[in-house]
C-alpha positions in Angstrom: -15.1 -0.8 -25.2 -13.6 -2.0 -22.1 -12.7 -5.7 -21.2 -14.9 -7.8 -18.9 -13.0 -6.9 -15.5 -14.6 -10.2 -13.9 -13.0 -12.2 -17.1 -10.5 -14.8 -15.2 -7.4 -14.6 -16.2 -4.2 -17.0 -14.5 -2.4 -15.1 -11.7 1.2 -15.3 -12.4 3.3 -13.5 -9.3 6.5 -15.7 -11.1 6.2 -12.8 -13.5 6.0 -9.7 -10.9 8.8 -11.3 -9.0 10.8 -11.0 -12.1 9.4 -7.5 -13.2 10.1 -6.0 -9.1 13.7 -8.0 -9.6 14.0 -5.8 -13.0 15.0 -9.5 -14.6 14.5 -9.8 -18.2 13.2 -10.4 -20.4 10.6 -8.0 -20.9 7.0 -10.1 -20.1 3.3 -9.0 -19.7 3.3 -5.8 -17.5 1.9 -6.4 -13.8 -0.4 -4.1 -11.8 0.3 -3.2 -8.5 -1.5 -1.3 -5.9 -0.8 -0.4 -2.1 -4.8 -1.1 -1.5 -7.9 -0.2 -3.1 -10.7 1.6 -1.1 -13.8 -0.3 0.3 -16.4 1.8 -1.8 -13.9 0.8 -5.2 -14.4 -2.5 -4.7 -18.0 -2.7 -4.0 -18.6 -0.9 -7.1 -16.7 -3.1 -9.4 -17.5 -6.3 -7.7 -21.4 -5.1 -7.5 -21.7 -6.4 -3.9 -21.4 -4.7 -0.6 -19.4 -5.5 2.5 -20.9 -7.5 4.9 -20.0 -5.3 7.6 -18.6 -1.4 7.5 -14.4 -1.9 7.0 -13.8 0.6 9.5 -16.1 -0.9 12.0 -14.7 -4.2 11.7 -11.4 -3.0 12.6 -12.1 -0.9 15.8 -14.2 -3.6 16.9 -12.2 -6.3 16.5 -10.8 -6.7 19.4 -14.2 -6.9 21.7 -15.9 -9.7 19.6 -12.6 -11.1 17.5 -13.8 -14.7 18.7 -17.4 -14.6 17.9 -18.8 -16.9 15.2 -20.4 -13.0 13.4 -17.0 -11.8 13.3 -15.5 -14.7 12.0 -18.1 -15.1 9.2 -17.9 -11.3 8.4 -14.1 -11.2 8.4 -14.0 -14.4 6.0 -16.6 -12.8 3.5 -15.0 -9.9 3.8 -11.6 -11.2 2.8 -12.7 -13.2 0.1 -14.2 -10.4 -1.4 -11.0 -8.7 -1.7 -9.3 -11.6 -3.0 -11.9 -11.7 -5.5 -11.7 -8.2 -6.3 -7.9 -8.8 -6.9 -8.3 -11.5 -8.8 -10.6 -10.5 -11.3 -9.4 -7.4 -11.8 -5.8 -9.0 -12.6 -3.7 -8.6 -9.8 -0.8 -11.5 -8.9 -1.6 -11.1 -5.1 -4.2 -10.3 -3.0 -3.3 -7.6 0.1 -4.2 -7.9 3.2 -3.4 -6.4 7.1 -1.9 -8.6 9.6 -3.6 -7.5 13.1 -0.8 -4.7 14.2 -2.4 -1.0 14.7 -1.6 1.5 17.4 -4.4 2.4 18.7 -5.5 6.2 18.9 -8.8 8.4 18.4 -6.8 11.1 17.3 -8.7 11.7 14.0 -11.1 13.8 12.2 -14.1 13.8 10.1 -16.3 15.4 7.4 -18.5 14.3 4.5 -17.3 12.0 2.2 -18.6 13.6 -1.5 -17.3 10.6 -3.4 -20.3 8.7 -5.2 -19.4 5.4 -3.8 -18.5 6.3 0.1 -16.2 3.9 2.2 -17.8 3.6 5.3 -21.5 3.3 6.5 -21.8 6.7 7.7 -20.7 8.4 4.8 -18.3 10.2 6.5 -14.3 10.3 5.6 -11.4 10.1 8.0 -8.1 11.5 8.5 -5.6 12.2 11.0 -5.8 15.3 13.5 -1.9 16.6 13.8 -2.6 18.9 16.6 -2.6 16.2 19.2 -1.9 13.0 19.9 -2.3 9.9 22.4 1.1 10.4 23.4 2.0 13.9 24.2 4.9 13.3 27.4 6.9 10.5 29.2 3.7 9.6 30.9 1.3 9.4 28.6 4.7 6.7 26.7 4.6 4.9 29.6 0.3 4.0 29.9 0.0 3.8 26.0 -1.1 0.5 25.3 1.8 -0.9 23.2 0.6 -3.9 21.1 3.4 -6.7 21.7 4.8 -9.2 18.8 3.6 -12.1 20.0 -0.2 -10.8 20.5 0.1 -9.7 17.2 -2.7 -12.1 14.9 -1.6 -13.5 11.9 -5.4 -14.9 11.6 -6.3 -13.1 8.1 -2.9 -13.8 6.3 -3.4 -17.9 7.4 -7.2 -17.5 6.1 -5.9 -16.4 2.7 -2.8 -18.7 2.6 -5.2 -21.4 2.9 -7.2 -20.4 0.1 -5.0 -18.4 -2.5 -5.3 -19.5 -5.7 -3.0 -21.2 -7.9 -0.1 -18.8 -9.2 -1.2 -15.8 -6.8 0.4 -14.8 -3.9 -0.2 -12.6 -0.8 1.2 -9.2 0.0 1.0 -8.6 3.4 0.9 -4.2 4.3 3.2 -3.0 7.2 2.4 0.0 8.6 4.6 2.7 7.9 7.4 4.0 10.9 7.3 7.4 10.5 3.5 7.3 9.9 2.4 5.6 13.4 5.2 7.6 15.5 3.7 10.5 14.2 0.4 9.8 14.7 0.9 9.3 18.0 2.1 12.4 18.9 0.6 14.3 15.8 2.4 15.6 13.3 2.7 19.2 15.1 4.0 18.0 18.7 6.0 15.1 16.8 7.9 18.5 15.0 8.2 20.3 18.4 9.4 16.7 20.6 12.5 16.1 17.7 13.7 19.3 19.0 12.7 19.2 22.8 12.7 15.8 23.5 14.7 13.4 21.0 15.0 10.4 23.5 10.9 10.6 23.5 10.9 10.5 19.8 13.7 7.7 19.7 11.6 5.7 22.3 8.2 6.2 20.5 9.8 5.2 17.1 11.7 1.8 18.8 8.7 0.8 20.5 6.8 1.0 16.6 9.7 0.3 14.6 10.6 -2.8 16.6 7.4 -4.5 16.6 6.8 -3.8 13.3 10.2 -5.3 12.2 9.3 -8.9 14.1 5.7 -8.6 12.4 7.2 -8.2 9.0 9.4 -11.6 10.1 6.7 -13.9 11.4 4.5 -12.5 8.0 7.5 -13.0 5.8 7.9 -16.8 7.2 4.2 -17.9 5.9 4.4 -20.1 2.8 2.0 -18.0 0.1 2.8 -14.5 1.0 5.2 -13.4 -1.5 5.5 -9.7 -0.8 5.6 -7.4 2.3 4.4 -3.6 1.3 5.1 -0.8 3.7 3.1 2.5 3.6 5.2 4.9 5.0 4.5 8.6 3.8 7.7 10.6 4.0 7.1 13.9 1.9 4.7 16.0 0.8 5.1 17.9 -2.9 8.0 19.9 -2.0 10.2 17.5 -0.4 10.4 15.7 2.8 7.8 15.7 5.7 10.8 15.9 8.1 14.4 16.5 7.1 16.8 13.7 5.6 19.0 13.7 8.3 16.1 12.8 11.3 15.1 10.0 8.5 18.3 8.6 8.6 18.6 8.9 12.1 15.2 7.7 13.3 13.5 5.7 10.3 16.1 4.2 7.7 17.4 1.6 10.3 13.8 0.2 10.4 13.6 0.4 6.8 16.6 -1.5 6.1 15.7 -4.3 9.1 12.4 -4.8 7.3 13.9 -4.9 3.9 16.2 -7.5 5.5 13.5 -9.9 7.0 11.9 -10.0 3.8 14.8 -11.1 1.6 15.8 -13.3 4.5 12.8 -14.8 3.6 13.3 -14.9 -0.1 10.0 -12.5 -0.6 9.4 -9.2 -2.0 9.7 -5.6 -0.1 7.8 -2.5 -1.5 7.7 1.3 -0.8 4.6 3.0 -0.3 5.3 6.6 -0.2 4.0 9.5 -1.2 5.9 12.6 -1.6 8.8 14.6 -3.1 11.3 12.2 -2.0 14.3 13.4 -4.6 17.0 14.2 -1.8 16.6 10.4 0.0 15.9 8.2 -2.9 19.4 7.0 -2.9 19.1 6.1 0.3 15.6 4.3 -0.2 17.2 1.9 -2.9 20.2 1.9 -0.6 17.9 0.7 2.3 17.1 -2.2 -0.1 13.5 -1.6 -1.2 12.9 -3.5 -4.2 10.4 -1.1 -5.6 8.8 2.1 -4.9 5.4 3.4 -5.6 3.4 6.6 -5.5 4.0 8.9 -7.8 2.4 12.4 -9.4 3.0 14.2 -12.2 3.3 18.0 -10.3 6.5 16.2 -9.0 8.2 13.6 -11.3 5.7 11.9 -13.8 6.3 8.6 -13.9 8.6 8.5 -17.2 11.1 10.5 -15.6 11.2 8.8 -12.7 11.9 5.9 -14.7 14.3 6.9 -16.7 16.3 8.0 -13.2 15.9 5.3 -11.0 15.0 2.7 -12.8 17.7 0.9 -13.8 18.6 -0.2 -9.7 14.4 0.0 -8.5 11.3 -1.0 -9.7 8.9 1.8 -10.0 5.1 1.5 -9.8 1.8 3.0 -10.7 2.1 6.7 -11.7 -1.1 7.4 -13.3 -1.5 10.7 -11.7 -5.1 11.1 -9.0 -5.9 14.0 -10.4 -6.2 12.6 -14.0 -8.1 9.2 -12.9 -10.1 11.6 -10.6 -11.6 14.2 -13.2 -9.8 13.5 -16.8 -12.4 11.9 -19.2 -12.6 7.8 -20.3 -10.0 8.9 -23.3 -7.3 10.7 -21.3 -7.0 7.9 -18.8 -6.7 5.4 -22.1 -3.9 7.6 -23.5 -1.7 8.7 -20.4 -1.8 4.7 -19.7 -0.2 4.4 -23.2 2.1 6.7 -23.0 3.1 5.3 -19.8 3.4 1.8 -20.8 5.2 3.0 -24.0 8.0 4.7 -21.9 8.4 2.3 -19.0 7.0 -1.1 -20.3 8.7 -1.3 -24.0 12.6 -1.8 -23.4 12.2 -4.4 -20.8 11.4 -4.6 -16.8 11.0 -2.9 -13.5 7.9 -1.5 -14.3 4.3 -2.1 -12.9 0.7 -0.5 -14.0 -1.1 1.2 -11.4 -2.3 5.0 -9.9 -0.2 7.5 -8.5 -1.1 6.7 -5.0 -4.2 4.0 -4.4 -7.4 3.2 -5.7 -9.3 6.2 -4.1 -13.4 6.1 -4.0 -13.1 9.1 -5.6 -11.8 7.7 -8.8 -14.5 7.0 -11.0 -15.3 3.1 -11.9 -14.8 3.8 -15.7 -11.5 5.6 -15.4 -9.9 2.7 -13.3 -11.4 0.4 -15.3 -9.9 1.9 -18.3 -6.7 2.1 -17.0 -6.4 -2.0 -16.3 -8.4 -2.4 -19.6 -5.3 0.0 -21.3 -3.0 -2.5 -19.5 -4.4 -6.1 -20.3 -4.6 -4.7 -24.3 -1.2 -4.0 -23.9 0.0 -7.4 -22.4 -2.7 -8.9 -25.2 -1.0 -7.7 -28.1 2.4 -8.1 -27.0 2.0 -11.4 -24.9 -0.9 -12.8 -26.1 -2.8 -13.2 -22.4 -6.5 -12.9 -22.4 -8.8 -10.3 -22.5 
């Protein structure tokens, strides 16, 4: 039997604070996700998006100002905040209005049963080409600039958060966007044949992101900032350490900065074999990393290794959720809470990477449900 997920329970970010701050005692065990996929949340709230999620992002700058897209983006917002909030998150994400734009990307059926956009069709990045392939193409890309950058979502949801919840605003990542720009195969060939293009491409990202994450950091309810930044694949880093640490890390740490300026929050998002930089990654002053899978540190281990100077997150591997039965979800979530959640905190409940369409509503389901019995038992909060 699985909990009502629509039960309302009291959001209580106090306690995530202190479980990302790894200050104990040990308290009710917090989920945390990067994001959850449009078609997720349609199926657990039983209600569909008033407008395709996709859509409403490459259009928003032609009718941003219209009374449709202001009604759309409000329902669409409070249906994530719902979603997070009666699922038992202590935030509610959401995007400030930073993106670099590009058509760079590719398409194919989506075969999940509950597809994210309209068309049915999933997208993902081409790394052949990019917007940006020379010094010319640099110079007529149109870079966003800070102060253009809207702030209009992250106000909407300040103004209506509920009492003990916060916001947790997502960057987007360094590495990510200056690749995409290029693609991930001319980004490789430029490091070698034109470093001051790639140092240029990642200022011109890493610099407006930096003054983004300070404005966002500076609102009154949002109590975390969350970059996705994808670094590695399963055998270790996309690029090597040493073109991190010369291109990325400073952005890192200047983000981490702004947000403990601010007294708030910073997260990792990223996935990957990140073994050979994680020193650095805690060094850069991340409070707490997620995305993990089991083919290259399950969760425990992870744990046990780093998690004594950073939070770690999530680690209920996608491939499990994805095509492991009701049951096996219900007991790798107790083994995980029974290794990272019993001798105190630092440890948050969540997947491996994000709530992916493709994971079937009962599995995620059971996985929260596995969580709140914990917290239940141990804490005696609601069911």
């Amino acid at each position: 039997m699985t909990s009502d997920p629509t039960v309302k329970r009291q959001p209580d970010f106090d306690n995530l604070r202190r479980t990302l701050l790894r200050q104990g005692p040990p308290g009710p065990v917090p989920f945390l996700e990067l994001f959850a996929d449009p078609g997720t949340m349609e199926v657990v709230l039983g209600e569909k998006f008033p407008v395709d999620l996709r859509k409403l992002v490459l259009g928003a700058s032609h009718f941003e100002t219209t009374t449709d897209f202001v009604l759309k983006a409000k329902q669409v917002m409070d249906m994530i905040l719902r979603f997070c909030y009666e699922t038992g998150y202590d935030y509610v994400y959401i995007y400030p209005g930073l993106s670099f734009p590009r058509s760079n990307v590719m398409a194919a059926g989506d075969t999940a049963d509950n597809a994210n956009t309209s068309d049915g069709q999933r997208y993902w990045q081409d790394e052949n080409t990019g917007p940006i392939q020379n010094w010319a193409d640099f110079e007529h890309y149109p870079w966003p600039k800070a102060e253009d950058v809207s702030y209009a979502a992250v106000e909407y949801l300040n103004a209506v958060i509920p009492d003990g919840m916060k916001i947790s605003v997502n960057l987007p990542g360094v590495l990510e966007n200056a690749s995409w720009l290029m693609g991930f195969q001319s980004f490789s060939y430029a490091l070698f044949d034109e470093p001051d293009l790639i140092k240029a491409i990642v200022e011109k990202v890493g610099e407006v992101t930096v003054a983004t994450a300070r404005h966002a950091a500076s609102i009154d309810n949002v109590g975390m900032l969350f970059l996705g930044d994808d670094m590695g694949y399963s055998g270790g880093t996309l690029v090597s350490p040493a073109v991190l640490r010369k291109y990325i890390f400073p952005y890192h740490k200047r983000l981490a900065e702004a947000a403990h300026a601010a007294g708030k929050i910073m997260t990792l998002h990223s996935c990957g074999n990140l073994e050979k930089i994680m020193d650095e990654v805690i060094d850069n002053g991340f409070d707490a990393k997620q995305s993990f899978e089991d083919k290259i540190i399950p969760i425990e281990d992870a744990y046990r290794r780093w998690g004594d100077r950073i939070a770690v997150a999530g680690g209920l591997d996608m491939d499990l959720l994805a095509r492991g039965t009701e049951e096996q979800v219900r007991r790798r979530t107790r083994d995980v809470l029974a290794a990272c959640a019993s001798q105190g905190t630092g440890y948050c409940l969540g997947t491996g990477n994000t709530v992916a369409n493709y994971i079937p509503r009962q599995n995620y389901l059971a996985m929260l449900d596995e969580g709140h019995r914990w917290n239940h038992e141990r804490f005696g909060t609601p069911l």
